[in-house]
C-alpha positions as CSV (number, residue, x, y, z in Angstrom):
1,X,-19.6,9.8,25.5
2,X,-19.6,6.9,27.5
3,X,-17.1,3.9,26.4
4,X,-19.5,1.3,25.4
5,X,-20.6,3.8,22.7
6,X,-17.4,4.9,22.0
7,X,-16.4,1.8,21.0
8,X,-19.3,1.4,18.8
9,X,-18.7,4.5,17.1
10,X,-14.8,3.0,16.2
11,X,-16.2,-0.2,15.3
12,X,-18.9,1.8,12.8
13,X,-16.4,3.9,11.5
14,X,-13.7,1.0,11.1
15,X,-16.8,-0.9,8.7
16,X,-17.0,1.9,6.9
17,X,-12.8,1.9,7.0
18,X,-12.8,-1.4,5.7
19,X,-15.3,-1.2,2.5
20,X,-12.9,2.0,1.8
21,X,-9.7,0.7,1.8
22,X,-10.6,-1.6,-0.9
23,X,-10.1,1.0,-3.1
24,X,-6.8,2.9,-1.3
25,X,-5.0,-0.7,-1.2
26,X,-3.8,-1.1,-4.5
27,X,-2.0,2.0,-4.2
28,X,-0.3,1.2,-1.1
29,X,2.8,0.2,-3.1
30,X,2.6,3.2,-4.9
31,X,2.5,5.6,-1.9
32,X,5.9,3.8,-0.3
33,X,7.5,3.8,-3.6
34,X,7.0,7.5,-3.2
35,X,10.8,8.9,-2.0
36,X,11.1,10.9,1.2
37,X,10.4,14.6,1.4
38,X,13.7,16.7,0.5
39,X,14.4,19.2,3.6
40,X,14.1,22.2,0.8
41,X,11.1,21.9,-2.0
42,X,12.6,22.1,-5.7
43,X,11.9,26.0,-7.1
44,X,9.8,23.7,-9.9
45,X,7.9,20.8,-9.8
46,X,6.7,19.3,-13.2
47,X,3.4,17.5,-12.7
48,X,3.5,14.2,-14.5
49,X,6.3,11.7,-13.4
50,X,8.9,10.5,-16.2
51,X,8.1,6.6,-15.6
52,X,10.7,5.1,-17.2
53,X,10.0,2.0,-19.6
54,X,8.5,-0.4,-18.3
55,X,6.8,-4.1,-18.9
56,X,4.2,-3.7,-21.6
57,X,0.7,-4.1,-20.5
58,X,-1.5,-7.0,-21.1
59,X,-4.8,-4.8,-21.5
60,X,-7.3,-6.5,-23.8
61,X,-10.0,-5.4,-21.6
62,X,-9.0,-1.6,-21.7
63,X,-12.8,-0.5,-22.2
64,X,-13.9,-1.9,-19.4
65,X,-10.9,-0.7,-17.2
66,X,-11.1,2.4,-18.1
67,X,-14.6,2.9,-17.2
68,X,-13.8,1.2,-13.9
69,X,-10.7,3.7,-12.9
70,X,-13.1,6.5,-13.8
71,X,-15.2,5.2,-10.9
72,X,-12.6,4.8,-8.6
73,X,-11.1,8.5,-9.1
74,X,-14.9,9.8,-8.4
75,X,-15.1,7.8,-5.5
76,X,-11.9,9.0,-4.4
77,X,-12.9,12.3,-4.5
78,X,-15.9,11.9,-3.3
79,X,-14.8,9.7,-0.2
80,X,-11.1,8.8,0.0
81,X,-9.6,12.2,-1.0
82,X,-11.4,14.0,1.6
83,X,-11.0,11.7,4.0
84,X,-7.0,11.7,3.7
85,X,-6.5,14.8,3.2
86,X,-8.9,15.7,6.4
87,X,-6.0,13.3,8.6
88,X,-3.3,15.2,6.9
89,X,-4.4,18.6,8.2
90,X,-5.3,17.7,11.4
91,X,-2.4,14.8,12.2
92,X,0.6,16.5,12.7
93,X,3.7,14.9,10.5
94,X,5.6,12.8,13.7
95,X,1.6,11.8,14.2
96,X,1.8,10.4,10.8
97,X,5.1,8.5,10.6
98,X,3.8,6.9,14.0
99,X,1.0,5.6,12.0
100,X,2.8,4.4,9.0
101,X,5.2,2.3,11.1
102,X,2.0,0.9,13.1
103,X,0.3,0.0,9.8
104,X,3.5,-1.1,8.1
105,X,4.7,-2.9,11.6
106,X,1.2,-5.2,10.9
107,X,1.9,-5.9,7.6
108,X,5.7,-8.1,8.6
109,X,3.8,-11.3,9.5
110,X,2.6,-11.3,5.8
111,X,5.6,-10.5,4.3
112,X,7.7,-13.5,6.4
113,X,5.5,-15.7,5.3
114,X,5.3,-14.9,1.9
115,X,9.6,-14.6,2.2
116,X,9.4,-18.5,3.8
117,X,7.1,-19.4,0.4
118,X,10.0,-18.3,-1.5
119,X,12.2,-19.9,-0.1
120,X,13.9,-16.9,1.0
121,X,14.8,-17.7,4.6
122,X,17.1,-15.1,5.2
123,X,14.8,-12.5,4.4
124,X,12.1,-14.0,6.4
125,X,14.5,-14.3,9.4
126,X,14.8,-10.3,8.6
127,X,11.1,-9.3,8.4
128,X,10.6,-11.4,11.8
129,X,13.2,-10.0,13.6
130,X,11.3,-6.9,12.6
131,X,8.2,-7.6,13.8
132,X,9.5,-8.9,16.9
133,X,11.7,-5.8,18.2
134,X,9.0,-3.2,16.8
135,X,5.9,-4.7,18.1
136,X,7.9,-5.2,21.8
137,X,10.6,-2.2,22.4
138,X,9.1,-0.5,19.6
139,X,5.5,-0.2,21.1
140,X,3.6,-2.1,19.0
141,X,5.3,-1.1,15.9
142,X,4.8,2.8,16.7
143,X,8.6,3.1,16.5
144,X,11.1,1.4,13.9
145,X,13.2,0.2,16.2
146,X,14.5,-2.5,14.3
147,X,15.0,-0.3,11.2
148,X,17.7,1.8,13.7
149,X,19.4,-1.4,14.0
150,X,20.0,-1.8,10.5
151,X,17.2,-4.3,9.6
152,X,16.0,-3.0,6.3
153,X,12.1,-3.9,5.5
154,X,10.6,-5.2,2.3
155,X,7.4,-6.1,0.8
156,X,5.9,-9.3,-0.1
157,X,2.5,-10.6,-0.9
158,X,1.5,-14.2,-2.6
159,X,0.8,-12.3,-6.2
160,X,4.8,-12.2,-5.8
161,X,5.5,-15.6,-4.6
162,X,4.2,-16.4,-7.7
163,X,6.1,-14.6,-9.9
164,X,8.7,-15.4,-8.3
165,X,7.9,-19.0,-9.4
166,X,7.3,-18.0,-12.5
167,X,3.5,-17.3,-12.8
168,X,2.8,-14.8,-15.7
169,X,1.2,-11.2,-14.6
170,X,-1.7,-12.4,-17.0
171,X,-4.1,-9.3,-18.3
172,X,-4.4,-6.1,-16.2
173,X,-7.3,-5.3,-15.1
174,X,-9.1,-2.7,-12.9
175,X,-12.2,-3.5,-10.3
176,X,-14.8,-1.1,-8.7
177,X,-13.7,-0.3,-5.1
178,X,-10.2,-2.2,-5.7
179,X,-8.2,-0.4,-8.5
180,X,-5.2,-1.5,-10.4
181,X,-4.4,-5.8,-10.5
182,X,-3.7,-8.1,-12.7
183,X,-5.2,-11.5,-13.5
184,X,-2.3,-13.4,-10.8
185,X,-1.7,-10.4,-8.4
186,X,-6.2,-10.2,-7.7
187,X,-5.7,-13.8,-6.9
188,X,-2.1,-13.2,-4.3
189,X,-4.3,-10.6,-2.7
190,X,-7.2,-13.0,-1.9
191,X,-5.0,-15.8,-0.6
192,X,-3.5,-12.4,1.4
193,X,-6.4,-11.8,2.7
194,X,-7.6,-15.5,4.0
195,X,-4.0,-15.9,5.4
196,X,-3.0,-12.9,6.6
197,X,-1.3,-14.3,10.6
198,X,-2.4,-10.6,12.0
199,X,-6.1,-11.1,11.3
200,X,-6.1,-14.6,12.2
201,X,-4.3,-14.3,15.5
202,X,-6.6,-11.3,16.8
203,X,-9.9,-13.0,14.9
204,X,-11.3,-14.0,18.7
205,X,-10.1,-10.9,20.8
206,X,-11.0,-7.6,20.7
207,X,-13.6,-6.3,18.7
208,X,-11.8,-3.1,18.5
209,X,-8.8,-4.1,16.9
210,X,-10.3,-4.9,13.6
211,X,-11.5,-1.5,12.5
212,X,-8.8,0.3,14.1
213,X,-6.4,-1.0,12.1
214,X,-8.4,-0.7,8.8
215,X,-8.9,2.9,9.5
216,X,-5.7,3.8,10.5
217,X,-4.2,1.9,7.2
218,X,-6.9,3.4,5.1
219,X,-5.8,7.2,6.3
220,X,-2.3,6.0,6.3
221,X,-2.2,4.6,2.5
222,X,-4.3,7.2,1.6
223,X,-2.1,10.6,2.5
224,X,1.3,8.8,1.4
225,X,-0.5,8.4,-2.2
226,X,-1.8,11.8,-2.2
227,X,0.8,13.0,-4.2
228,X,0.5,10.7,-6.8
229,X,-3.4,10.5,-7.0
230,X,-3.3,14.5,-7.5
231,X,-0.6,14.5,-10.5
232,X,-2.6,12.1,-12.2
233,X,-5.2,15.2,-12.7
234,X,-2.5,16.5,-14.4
235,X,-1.3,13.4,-16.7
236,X,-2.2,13.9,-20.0
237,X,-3.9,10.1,-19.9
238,X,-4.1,9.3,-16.0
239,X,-5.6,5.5,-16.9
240,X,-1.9,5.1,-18.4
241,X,-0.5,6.6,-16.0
242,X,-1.7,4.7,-13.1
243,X,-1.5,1.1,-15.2
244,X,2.4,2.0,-15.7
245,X,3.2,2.9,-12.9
246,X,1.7,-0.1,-11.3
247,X,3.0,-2.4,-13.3
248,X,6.3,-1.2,-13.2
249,X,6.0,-1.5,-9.2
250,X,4.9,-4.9,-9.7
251,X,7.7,-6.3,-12.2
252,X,9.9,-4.5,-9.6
253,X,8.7,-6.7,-6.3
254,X,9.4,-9.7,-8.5
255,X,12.6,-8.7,-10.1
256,X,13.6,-8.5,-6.6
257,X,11.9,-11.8,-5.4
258,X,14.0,-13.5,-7.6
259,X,17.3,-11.6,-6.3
260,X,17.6,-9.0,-8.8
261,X,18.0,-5.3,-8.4
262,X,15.5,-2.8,-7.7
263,X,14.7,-0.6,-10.4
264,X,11.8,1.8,-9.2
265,X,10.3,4.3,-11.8
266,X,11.4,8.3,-11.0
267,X,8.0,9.4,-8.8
268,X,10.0,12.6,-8.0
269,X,7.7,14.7,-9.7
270,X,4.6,13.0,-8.0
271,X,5.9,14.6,-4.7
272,X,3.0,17.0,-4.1
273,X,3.5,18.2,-0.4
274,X,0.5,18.8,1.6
């Protein structure tokens, strides 16, 4: 295969990436909420996870959502699942934690900016240092090397700036292709996704670029979820499942926006190695 084509096929396959992770991204926070692996699997796993309490949901449109999640788990299985779980048993594991810190490495611009919106200078000063080390001595992000030096990454999106002025969640609702939101978190990722510096920055460069990175976040999201897209087969009520688990992730970023502590539901029985 000569290059010229070879780009074209990455640039086909990183359209196809990008309609795709529509319906991965909401779960992104989900997936990294997910603790790490533990060196020796427990003798039993329970399927369901105990989510503790959490905020009570705004879900006047519950019909509607729940025909809508019923879509995105067929399409998942149809397209995503396989998809993911294809990378996870061909990319070896180190192969895999070089992607997540490339796709999480892209994300830091984002997040500063979102940290400056909040007045949070500190933690912007954090998330740039970040960026900077890991995108140069890091290779592009491939290696945390800022994470080594004890610079400890965070999220942030505009759906928490926000909150963290005091903007209600309003209802909760669920989108073909796009999952889990609510009324103010659907409008964050929007301004997200016309701000975003990454995408902006690299918008007259390489064509390349663009559907490289949506495919390698797509797989990335994708197989960190995995475990927790497959145990809600095993939920009792999987729509609940899903809507309190993100919600509780949600009232966690902006409990912590506003400098509390994080409180993160117990996903240790969503940990469904591959």
């Amino acid at each position: 295969m000569t290059p010229p084509s070879l780009f074209s096929t990455v640039r086909y396959v990183g359209r196809i990436a990008s309609l795709v992770l529509l319906c991965a991204t909401p779960h992104r926070a989900l997936a990294q909420a997910l603790p790490e692996p533990a060196a020796e699997p427990a003798p039993e796993v329970t399927p369901e996870p105990a989510l503790k309490a959490g905020p009570p949901a705004n879900d006047p449109w519950e019909a509607f959502n729940r025909k809508a999640f019923k879509f995105n788990r067929d399409f998942d299985r149809v397209l995503i699942g396989p998809l993911g779980r294809g990378y996870m048993r061909v990319a070896p594991r180190v192969v895999r934690g070089r992607v997540s810190a490339f796709v999480a490495n892209l994300a830091e611009p984002r997040t500063a900016l979102n940290d400056l919106a909040q007045g949070r200078l500190r933690a912007a000063g954090v998330t740039t240092s970040l960026f900077v080390i890991n995108t140069t001595v890091g290779g592009l992000g491939l290696f945390d090397v800022g994470g080594k030096l004890g610079l400890e990454r965070h999220q942030g999106d505009f759906g928490q700036t926000l909150g963290r002025y005091g903007a209600g969640s309003g209802r909760y609702l669920v989108l073909p292709l796009m999952g889990p939101t609510t009324l103010r978190d659907g409008a964050g990722r929007l301004v997200d996704m016309m701000t975003d510096p990454v995408s902006m920055a690299t918008a007259g460069g390489s064509r390349v670029f663009g559907p490289v990175r949506s495919t390698a976040t797509l797989l990335d999201v994708r197989a960190n979820a995995d475990g927790f897209l497959r145990a809600l087969d095993d939920a009792a009520d999987p729509y609940v499942m899903m809507r309190s688990a993100y919600l509780q992730n949600r009232a966690d970023m902006i409990r912590q926006a506003r400098g509390g502590v994080q409180v993160l539901p117990d996903f240790d029985a969503a940990r469904i190695e591959p």
